[in-house]
Backbone as a chain_set.jsonl record, in Angstrom:
{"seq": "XXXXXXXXXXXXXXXXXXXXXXXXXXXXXXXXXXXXXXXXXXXXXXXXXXXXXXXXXXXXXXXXXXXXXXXXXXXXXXXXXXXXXXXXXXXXXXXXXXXXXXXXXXX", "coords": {"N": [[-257.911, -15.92, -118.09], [-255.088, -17.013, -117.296], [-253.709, -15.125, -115.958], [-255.502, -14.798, -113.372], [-256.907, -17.034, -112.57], [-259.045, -19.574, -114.094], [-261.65, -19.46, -111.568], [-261.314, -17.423, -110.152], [-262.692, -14.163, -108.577], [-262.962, -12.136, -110.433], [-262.028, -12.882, -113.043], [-264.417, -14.491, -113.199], [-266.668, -12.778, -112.847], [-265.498, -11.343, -115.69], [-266.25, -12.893, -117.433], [-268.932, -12.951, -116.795], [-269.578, -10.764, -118.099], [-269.117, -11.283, -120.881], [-271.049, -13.339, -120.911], [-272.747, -11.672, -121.247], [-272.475, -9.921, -123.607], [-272.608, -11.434, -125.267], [-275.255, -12.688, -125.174], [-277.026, -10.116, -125.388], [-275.727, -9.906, -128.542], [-277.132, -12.142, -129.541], [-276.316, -14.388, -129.561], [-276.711, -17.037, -128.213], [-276.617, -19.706, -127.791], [-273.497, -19.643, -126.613], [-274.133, -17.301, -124.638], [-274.976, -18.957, -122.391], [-273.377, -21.568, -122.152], [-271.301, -19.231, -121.228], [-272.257, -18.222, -119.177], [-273.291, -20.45, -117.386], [-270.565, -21.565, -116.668], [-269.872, -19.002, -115.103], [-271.793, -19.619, -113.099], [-270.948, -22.14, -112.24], [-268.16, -21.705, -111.427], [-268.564, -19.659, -109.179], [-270.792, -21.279, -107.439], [-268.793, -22.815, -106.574], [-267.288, -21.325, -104.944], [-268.767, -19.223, -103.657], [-271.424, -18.573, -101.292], [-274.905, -20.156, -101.525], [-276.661, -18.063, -100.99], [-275.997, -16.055, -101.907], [-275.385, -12.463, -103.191], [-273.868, -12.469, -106.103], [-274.047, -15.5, -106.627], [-276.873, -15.613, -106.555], [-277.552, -13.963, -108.965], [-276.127, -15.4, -111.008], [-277.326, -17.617, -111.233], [-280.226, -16.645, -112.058], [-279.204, -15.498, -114.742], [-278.457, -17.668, -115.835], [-280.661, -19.392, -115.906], [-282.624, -17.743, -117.333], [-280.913, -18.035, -119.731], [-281.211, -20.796, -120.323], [-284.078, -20.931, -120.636], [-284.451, -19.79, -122.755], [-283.347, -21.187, -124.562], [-285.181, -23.129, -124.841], [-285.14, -24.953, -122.645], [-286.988, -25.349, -120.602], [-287.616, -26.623, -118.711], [-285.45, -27.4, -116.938], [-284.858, -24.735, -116.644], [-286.92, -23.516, -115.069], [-285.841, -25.35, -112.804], [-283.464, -24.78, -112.01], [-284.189, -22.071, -110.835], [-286.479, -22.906, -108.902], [-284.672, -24.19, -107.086], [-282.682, -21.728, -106.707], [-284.599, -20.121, -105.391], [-284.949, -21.57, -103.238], [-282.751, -21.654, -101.624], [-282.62, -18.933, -100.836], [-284.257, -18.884, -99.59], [-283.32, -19.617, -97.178], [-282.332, -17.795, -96.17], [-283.176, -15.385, -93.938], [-285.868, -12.629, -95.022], [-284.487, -12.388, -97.191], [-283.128, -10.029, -99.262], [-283.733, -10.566, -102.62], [-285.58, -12.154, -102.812], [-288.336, -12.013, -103.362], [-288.143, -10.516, -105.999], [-287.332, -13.385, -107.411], [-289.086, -14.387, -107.317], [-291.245, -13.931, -108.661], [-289.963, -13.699, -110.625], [-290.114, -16.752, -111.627], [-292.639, -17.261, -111.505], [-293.092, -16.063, -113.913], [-291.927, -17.447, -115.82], [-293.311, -19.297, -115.354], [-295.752, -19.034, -116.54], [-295.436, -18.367, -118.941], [-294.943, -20.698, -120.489]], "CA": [[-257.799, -16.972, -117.095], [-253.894, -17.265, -116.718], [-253.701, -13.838, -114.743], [-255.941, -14.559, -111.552], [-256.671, -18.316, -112.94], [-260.291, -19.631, -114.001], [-262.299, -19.229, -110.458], [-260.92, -15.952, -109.552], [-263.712, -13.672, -108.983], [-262.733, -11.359, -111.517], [-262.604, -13.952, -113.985], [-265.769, -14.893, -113.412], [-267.182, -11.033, -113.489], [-265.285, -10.967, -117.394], [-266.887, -14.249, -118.358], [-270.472, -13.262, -116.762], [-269.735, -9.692, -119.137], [-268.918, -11.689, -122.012], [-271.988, -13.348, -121.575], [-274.017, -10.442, -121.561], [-272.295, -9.294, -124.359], [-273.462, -12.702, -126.383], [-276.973, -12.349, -125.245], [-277.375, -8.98, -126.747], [-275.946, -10.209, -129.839], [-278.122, -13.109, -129.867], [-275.224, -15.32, -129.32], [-277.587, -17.723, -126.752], [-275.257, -20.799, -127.246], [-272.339, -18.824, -126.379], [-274.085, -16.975, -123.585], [-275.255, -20.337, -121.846], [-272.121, -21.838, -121.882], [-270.627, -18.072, -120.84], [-273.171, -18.239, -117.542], [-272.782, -21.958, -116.73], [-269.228, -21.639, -116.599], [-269.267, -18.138, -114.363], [-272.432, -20.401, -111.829], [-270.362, -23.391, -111.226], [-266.991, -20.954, -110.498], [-269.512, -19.065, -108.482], [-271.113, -22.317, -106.935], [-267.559, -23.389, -105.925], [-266.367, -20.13, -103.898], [-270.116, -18.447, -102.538], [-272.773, -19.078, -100.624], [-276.286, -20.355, -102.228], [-277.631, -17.121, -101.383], [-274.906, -14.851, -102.412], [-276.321, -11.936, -104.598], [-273.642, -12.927, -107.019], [-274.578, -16.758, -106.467], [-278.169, -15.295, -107.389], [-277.078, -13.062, -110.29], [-275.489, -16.369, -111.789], [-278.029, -18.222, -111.116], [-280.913, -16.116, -113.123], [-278.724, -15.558, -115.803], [-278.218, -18.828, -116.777], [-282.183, -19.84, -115.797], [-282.67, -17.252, -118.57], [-280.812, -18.145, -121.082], [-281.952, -22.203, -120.52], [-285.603, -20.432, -120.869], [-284.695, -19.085, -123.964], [-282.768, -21.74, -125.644], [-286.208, -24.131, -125.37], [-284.957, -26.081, -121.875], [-288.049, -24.57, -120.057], [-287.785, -27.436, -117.252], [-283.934, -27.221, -116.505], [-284.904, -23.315, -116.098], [-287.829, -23.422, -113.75], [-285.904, -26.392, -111.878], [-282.324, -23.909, -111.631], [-284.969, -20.878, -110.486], [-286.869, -23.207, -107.548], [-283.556, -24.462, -106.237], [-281.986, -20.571, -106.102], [-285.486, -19.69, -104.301], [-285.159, -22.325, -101.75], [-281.329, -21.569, -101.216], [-282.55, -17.823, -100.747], [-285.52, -18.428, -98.369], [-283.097, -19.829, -96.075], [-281.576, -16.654, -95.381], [-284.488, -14.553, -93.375], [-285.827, -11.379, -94.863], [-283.764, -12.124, -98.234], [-283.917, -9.12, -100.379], [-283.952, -10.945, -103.244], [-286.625, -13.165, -102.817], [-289.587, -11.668, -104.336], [-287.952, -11.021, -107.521], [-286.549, -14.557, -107.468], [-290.538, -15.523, -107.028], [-291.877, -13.191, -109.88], [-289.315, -14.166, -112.524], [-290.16, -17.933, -111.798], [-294.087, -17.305, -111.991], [-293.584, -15.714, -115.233], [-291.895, -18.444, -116.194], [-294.263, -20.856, -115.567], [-296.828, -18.716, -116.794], [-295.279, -18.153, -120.41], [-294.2, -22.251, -120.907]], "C": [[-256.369, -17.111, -116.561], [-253.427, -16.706, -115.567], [-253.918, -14.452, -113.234], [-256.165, -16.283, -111.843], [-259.185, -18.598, -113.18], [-261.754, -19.385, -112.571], [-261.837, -18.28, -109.882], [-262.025, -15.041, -109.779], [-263.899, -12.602, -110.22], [-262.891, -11.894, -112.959], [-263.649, -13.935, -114.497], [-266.593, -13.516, -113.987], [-266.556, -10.666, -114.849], [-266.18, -11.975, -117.508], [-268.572, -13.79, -118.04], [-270.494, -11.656, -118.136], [-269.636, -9.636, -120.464], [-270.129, -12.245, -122.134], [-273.119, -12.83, -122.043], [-273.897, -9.829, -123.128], [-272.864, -10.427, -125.545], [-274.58, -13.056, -126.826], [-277.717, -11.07, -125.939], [-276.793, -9.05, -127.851], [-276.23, -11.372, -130.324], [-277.32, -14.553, -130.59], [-276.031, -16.451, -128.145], [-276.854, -19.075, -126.402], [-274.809, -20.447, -125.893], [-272.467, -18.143, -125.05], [-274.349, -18.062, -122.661], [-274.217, -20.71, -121.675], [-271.374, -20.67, -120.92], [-270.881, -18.156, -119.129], [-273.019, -19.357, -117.055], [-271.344, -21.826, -116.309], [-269.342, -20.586, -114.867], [-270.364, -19.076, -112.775], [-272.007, -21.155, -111.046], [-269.559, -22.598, -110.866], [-267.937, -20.591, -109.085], [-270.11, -20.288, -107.374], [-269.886, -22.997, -105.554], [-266.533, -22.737, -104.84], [-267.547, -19.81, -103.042], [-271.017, -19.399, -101.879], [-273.69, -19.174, -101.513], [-276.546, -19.33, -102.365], [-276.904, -15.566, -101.446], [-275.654, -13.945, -103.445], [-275.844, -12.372, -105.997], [-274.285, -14.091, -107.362], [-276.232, -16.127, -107.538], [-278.235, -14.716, -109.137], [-277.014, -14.441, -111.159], [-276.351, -17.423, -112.276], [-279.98, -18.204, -112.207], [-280.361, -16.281, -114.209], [-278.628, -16.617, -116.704], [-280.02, -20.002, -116.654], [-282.733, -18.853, -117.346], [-283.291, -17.686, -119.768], [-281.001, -19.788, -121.389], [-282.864, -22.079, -121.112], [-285.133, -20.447, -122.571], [-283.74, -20.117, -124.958], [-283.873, -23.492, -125.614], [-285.898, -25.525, -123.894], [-285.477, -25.453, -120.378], [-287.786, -25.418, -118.733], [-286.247, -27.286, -116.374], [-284.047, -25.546, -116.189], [-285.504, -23.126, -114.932], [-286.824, -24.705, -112.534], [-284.77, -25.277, -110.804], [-283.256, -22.95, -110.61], [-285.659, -21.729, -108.862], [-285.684, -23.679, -106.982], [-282.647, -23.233, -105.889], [-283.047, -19.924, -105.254], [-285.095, -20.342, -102.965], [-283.698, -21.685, -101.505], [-281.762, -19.802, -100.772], [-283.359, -17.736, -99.151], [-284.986, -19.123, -97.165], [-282.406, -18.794, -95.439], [-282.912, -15.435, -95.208], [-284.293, -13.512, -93.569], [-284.733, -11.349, -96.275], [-284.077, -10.739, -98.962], [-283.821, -9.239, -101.822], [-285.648, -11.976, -103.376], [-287.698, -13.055, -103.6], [-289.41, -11.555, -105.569], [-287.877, -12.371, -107.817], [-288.278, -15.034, -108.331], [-290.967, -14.925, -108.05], [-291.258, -13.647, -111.018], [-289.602, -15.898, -112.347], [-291.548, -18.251, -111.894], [-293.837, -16.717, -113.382], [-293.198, -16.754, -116.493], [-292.579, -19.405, -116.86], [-295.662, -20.541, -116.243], [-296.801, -18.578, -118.599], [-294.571, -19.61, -120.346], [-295.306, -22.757, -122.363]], "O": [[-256.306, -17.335, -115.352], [-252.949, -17.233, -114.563], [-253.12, -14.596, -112.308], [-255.378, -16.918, -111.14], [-260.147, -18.041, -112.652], [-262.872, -19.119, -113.013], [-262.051, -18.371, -108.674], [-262.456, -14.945, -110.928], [-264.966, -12.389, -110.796], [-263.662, -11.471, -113.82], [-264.012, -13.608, -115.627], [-266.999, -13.278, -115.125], [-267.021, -9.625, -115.313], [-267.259, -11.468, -117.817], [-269.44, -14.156, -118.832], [-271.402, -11.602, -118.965], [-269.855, -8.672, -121.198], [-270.695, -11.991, -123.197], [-274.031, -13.179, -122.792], [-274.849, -9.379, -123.765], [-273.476, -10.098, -126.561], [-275.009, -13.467, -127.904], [-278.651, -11.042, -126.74], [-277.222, -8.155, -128.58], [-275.742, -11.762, -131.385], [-277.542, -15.316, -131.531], [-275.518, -16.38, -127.028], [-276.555, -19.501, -125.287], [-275.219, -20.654, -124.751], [-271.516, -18.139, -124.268], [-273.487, -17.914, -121.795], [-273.745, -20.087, -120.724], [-270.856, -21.08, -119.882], [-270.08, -18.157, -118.194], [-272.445, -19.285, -115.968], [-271.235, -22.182, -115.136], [-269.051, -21.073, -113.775], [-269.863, -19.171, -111.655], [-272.205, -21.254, -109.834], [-269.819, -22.327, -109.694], [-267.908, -21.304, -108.083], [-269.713, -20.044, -106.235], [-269.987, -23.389, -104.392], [-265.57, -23.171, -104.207], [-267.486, -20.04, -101.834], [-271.213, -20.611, -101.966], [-273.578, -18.391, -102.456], [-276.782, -18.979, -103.521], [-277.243, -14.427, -101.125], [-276.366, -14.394, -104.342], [-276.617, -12.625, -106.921], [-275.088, -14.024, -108.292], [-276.494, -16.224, -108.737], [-278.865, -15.099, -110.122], [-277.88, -14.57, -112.024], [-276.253, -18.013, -113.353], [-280.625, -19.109, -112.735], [-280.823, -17.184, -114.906], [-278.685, -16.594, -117.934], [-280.279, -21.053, -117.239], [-283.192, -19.453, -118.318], [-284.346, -17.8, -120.393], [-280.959, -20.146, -122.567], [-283.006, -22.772, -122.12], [-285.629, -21.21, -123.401], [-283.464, -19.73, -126.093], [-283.549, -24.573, -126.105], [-286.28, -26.691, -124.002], [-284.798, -25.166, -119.391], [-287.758, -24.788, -117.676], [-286.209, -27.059, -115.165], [-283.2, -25.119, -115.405], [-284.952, -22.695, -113.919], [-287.291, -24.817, -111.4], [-284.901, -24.982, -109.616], [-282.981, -23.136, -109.425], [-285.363, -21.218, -107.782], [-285.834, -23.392, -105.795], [-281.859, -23.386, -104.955], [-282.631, -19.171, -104.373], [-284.959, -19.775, -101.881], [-283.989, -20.737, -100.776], [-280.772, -19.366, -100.184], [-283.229, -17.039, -98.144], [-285.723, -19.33, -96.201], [-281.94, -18.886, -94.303], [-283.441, -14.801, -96.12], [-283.351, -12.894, -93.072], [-284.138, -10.285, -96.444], [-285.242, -10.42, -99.203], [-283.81, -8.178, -102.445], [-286.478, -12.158, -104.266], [-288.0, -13.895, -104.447], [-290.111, -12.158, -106.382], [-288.591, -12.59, -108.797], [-288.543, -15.657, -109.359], [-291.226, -15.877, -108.786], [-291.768, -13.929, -112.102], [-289.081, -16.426, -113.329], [-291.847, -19.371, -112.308], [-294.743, -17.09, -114.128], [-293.741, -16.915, -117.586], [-292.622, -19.997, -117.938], [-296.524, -21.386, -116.482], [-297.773, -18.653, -119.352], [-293.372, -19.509, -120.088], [-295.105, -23.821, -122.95]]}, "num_chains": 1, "name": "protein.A"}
């Protein structure tokens, strides 16, 4: 953080690789916190329907899913759909819509 300073995109791209690295060792706290952190930076520089923005946005819908806060996941996941389907022809979108039916389908 001192380097480029906490919201520097680079930053953020270590902190979202740290939390990957937490999630495969079943660190889910650690990655939650890791992804919240890099969403709001992320939140505070991009657009809604930034791929990063999106990236940040799954990631931490995830690892909500998976740490038992099933409604705070699906809520993160329909608010990065709508922020997507305002940009026409997203090419995200359909994933967006598949990982938030499977969601709702495994609750």
């Amino acid at each position: 953080d001192s380097v480029f300073g906490a919201g520097h995109p680079e930053t953020l791209t270590a902190r979202e690789h740290l939390g990957n690295m937490y999630r495969d060792a079943e660190r889910n706290e650690d990655a939650t916190a890791a992804y919240e952190e890099v969403w709001r930076g992320r939140q505070a520089v991009l657009s809604p329907a930034d791929p990063d923005m999106l990236l940040a946005a799954i990631n931490l819908a995830r690892m909500l899913w998976v740490g038992g806060s099933h409604k705070d996941a699906i809520r993160l996941m329909k608010d990065t759909i709508r922020d997507a389907e305002r940009v026409s022809g997203h090419p995200d979108l359909e994933p967006l819509r598949h990982f938030l039916a499977q969601m709702k389908a495994n609750r």
